[in-house]
N, C-alpha and C positions, 0 to 999 in steps of 0.2 A: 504493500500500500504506500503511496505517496502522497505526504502532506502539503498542502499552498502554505509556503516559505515564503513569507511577504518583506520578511529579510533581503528578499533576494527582489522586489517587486519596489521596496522603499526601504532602505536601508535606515532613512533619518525616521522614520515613523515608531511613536514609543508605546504606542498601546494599539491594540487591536482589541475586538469582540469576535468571539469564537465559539465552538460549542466540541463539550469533549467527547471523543470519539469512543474508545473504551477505555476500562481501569483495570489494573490487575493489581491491586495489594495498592502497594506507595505509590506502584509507577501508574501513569496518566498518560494516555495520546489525545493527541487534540485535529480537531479538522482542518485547522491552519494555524499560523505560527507568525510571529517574528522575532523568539525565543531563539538565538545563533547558538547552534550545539558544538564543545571544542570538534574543531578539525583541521587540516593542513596547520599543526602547529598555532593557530591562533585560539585565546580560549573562550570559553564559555559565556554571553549574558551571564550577569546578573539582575534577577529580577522577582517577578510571581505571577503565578494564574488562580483566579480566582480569589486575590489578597491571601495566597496560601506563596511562603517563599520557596521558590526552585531549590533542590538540594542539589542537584546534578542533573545535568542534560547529556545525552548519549544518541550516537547516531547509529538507527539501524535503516541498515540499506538505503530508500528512500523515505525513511519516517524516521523520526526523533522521541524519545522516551524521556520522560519528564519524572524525578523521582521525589516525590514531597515527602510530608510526615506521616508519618505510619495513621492518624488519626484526622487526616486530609478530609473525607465526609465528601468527596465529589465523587458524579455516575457518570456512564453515560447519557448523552443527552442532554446533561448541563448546562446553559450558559454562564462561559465565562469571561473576564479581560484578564487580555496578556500583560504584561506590563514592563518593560525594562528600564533597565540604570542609564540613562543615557548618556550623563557625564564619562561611565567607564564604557559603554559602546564606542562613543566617540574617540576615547584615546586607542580604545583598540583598533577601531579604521583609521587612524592617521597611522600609529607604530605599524601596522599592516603595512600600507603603502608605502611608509619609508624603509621597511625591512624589503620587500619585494623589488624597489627601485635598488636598492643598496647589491641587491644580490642582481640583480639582471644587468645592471656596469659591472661589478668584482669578473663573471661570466666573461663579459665581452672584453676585460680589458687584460683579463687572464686566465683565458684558455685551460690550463692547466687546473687550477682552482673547482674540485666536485663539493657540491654541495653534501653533506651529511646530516645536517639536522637542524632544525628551526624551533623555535618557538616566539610569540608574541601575549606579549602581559600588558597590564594595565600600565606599568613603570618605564618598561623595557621593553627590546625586542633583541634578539640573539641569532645571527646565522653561524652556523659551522660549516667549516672548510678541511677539505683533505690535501695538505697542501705542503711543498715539503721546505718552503724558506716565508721566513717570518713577513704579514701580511703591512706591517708596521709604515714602514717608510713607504708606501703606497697609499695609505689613508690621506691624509690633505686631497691629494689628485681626485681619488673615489668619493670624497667628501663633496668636492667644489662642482665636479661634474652632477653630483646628484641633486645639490639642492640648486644648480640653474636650472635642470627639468621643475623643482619644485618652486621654484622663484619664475618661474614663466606660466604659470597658474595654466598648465594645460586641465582642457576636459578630458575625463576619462570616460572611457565607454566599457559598460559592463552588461553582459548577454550570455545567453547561450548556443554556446558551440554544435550539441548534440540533446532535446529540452527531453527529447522521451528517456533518456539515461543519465539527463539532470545535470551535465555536464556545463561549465562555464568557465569562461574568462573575462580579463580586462584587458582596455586596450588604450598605448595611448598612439592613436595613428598616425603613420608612419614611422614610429619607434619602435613600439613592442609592443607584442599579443601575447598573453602568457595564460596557461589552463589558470585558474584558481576558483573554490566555488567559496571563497569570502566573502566577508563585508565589503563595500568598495564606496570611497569618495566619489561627488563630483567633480571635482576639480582638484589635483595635486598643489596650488598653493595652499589647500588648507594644512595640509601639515606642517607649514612652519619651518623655522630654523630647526636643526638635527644637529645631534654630535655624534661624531662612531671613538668608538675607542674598545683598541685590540684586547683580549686575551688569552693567558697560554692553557691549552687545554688539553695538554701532553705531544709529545713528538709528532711530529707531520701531520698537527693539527691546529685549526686556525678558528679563532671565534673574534666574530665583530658584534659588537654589542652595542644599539643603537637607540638614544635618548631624545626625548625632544626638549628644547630651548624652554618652553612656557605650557601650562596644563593642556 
């Protein structure tokens, strides 16, 4: 079963009306969402459905499992509102986009450089590199080329690539087209000024770890 992801339909929108699909115990499915379940390394809304708080969001296949408290009182056939944190939605699609842009220059400007692991927080955002000389004395250059894309307030375009398998990317055109089924800006000036700063995260491994200037 596949739930309407209005995440994905309105990214800035903080509440929806919905009605729940079925219950099993804690966990809740809903008819549509804009509750973002962690995925590709970004995490999880926070929020509530039905003024009951999310304990965890979980993605299965195309539907999302909602887990509240054990004494939750929702059915199916309920209506309910979604409801999310939108201050920390918000920093999570800017850290999104500046971890994404960060990583598709390191890519093009060094070849060599495989991605291994990601993650984006409300604080931070983190790529890891398998990479075998220190990524150091190339950060300024990586730095300055990312945020003139972000200092030229391009629009970004975000769609689906394949919609019956839910599949999606952003894009900013003629730069880059990249899979991600994230949160996604309208425009890359929102994210703001960024800082990256290296760390060592054992041998022939490289982490950049990427801040923003102001909330």
């Amino acid at each position: 079963m596949s739930v309407l992801k209005q995440f994905w339909v309105d990214p800035y929108q903080t509440e929806l009306h919905t009605t729940v699909a079925h219950v099993d115990g804690s966990r809740v499915w809903l008819d549509a969402t804009l509750f973002y379940a962690f995925s590709g390394g970004q995490e999880s809304d926070s929020g509530s459905i039905g003024g009951r708080p999310v304990l965890r969001a979980e993605k299965q296949d195309q539907d999302i499992a909602y887990t509240l408290a054990d004494d939750h009182g929702l059915g199916a056939g309920d209506a309910v509102t979604v409801a999310i944190d939108w201050p920390r939605r918000y920093r999570l699609m800017r850290l999104h986009f500046a971890a994404e842009l960060v990583l598709e220059t390191i890519c093009r400007e060094l070849p060599d450089a495989e991605k291994i692991g990601a993650h984006i927080a409300e604080d931070k955002a983190r790529i890891d590199f398998a990479l075998a000389r220190p990524i150091t004395p190339l950060l300024p250059a990586i730095a300055a080329k990312v945020q003139a894309l972000i200092d030229a307030d391009l629009a970004i375009v975000s769609a689906y690539s394949d919609e019956a398998n839910q599949r999606r990317y952003w894009e900013l055109p003629g730069l880059y087209r990249v899979p991600c089924g994230g949160t996604h800006l309208r425009r890359s000036g929102e994210v703001g000024e960024l800082r990256l700063k290296r760390k060592n995260v054992g041998q022939g491994k490289e982490r950049v770890e990427i801040t923003l200037a102001r909330p």
